[in-house]
SEKOL-801187 format. One record per residue: residue in one letter; x, y, z of N, C-alpha, C in turn. Coordinates in steps of 0.05 Angstrom, whole numbers, plus 5000, padded with zeros to 4 digits. Each point is the difference from the previous one (the first is absolute). Layout:
BEGIN
AXYZXYZXYZ;...
END
This chain:
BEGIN
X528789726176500749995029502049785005;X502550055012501849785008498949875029;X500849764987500149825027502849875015;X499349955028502949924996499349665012;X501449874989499849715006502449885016;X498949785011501649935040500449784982;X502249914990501149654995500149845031;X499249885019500749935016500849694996;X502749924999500849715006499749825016;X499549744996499249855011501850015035;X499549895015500950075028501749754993;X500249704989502449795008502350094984;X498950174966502350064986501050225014;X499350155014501250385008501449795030;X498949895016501949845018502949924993;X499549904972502949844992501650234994;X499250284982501150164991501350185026;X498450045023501650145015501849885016;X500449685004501149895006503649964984;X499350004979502050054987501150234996;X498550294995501150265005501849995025;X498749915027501650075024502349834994;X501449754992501449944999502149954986;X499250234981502350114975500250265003;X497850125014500350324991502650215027;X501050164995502150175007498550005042;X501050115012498650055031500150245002;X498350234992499550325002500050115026;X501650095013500350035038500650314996;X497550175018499950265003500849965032;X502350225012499849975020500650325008;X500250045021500450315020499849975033;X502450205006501549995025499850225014;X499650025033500050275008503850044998;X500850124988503150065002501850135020;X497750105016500950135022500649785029;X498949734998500349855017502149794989;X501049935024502849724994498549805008;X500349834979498449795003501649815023;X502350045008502549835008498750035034;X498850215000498549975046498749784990;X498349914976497749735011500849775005;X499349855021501149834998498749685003;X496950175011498349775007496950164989;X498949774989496550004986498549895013;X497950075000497549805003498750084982;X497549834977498250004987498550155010;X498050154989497750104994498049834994;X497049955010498949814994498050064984;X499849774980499750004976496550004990;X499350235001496949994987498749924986;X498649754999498949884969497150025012;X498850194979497750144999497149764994;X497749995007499449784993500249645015;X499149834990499649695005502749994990;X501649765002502649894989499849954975;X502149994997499849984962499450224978;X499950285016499550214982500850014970;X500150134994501050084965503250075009;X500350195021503849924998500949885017;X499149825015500849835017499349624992;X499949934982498949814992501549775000;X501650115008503249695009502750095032;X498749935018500950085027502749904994;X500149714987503649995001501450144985;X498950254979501550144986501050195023;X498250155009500850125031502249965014;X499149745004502549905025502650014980;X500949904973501749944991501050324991;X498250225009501150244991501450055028;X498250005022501550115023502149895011;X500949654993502249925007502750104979;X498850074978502550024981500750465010;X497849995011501150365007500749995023;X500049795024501149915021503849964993;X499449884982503149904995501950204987;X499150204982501050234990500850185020;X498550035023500150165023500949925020;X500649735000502549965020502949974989;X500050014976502549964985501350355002;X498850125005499550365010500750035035;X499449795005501350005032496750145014;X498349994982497050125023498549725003;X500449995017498349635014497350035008;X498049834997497649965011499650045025;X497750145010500049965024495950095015;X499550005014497549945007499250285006;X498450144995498650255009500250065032;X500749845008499850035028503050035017;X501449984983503749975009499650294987;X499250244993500550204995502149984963;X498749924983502350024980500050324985;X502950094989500250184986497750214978;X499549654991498450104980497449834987;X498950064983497649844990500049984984;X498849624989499950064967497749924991;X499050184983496749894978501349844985;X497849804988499749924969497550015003;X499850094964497550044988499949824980;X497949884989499749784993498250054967;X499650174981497549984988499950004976;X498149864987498950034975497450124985;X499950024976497850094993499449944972;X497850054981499249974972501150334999;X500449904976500550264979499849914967;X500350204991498749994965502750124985;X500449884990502950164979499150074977;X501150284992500050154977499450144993;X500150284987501150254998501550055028;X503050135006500849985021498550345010;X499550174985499250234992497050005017;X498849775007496950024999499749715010;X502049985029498949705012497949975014;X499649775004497849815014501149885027;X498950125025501149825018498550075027;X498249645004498150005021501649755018;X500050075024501849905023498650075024;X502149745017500450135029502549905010;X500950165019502349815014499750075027;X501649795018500649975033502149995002;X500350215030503350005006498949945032;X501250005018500849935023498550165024;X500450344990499150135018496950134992;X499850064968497450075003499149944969;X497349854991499049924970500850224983;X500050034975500050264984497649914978;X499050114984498349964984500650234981;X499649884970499550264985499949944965;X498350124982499249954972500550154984;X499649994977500550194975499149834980;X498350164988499749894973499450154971;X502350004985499950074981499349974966;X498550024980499449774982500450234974;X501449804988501150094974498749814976;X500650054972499349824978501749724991;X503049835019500649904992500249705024;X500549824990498949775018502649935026;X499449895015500350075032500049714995;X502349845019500149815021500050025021;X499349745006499150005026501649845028;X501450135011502349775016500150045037;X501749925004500350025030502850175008;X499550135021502050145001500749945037;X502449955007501149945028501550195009;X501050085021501750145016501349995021;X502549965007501149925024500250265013;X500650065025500750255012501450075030;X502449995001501050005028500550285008;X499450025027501550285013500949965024;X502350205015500249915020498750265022;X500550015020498050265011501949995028;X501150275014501249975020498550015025;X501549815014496949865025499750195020;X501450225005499450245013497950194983;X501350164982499050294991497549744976;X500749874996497849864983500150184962;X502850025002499550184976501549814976;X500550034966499949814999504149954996;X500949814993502749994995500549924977;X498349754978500749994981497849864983;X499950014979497549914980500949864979;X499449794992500149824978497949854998;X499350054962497149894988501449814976;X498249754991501749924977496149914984;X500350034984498449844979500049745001;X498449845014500349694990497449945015;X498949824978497849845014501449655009;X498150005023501349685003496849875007;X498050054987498549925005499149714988;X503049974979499249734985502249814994;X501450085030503249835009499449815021;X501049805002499849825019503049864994;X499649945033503049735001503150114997;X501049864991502850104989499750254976;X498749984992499450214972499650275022;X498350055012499550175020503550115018;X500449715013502150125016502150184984;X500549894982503150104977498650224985;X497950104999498950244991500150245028;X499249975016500150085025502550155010;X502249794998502750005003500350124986;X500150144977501450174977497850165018;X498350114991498450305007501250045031;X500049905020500950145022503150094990;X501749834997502350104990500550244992;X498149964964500050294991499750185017;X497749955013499350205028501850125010;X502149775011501350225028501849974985;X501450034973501950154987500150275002;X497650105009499250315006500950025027;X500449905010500150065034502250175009;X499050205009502450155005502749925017;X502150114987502549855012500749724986;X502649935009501749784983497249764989;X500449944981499549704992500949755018;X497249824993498949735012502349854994;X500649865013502749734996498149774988;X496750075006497549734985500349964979;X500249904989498849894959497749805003;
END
């Protein structure tokens, strides 16, 4: 009878290791556009407010200034776009989520993964599991996710989607900000229409 065995690494060494993954590894940015809309009418946002499920400090909310340091750096991408901030109540164009989340997962066989999570976005929790078990040994890591969309503040339908892979659950300070700054970037490299004058 096979068994299958869970190596799980220590949590200070798998800290250091994903810490250093995020800050060598490539920025993987899936994004998608309704193509039928010009993004060029928007011209004013207001946020979507932000659901953190739970007491403070959840599992993907566990550093509020990573937050803020996301929403000011997608603030600044989006006015460099000519669409300015503006308060729910001045009527703006459009709306924007971020989604914030991480989760455990198990690496290996890609054929026959392992992956128990949850994540939070803005407008409503998602939940969901799988678990698969094979004969060969599995690590054990953390997995993060950024996720912006924007949503038009009339028809409420959506305008554009961008997700990136990154955990920042083990960034702080300057290390945090200059990680931040590259993933939104990457981000709205996708943005429909001309490129950011930002670096």
């Amino acid at each position: 009878m096979n068994m299958t065995i869970y190596r799980v690494v220590c949590w200070p060494m798998l800290a250091l290791m994903s810490m250093m993954l995020s800050a060598c590894g490539s920025i993987q940015v899936r994004a998608d556009a309704d193509e039928t809309v010009n993004i060029g009418n928007y011209h004013r946002y207001a946020w979507e407010p932000l659901l953190k499920e739970g007491a403070a400090g959840g599992p993907a909310f566990d550093n509020p200034l990573n937050e803020q340091r996301l929403r000011e750096a997608i603030d600044q991408q989006l006015a460099a776009r000519d669409i300015v901030l503006t308060s729910a109540e001045a009527k703006p164009d459009c709306y924007v989520r971020l989604a914030i989340g991480s989760r455990q997962a198990i690496d290996g066989d890609n054929r026959l993964p392992v992956r128990v999570g949850v994540g939070f976005g803005s407008w409503s929790p998602g939940f969901g599991s799988s678990v698969m078990i094979s004969n060969d040994l599995r690590y054990l890591y953390r997995e993060g996710r950024i996720t912006v969309d924007l949503f038009d503040a009339v028809t409420r339908k959506p305008i554009w989607h961008v997700t990136v892979e990154q955990d920042l659950s083990y960034l702080t300070g300057n290390n945090a900000q200059q990680r931040i700054n590259e993933v939104v970037q990457a981000m709205f490299a996708k943005f429909p229409g001309a490129s950011s004058p930002l670096k």
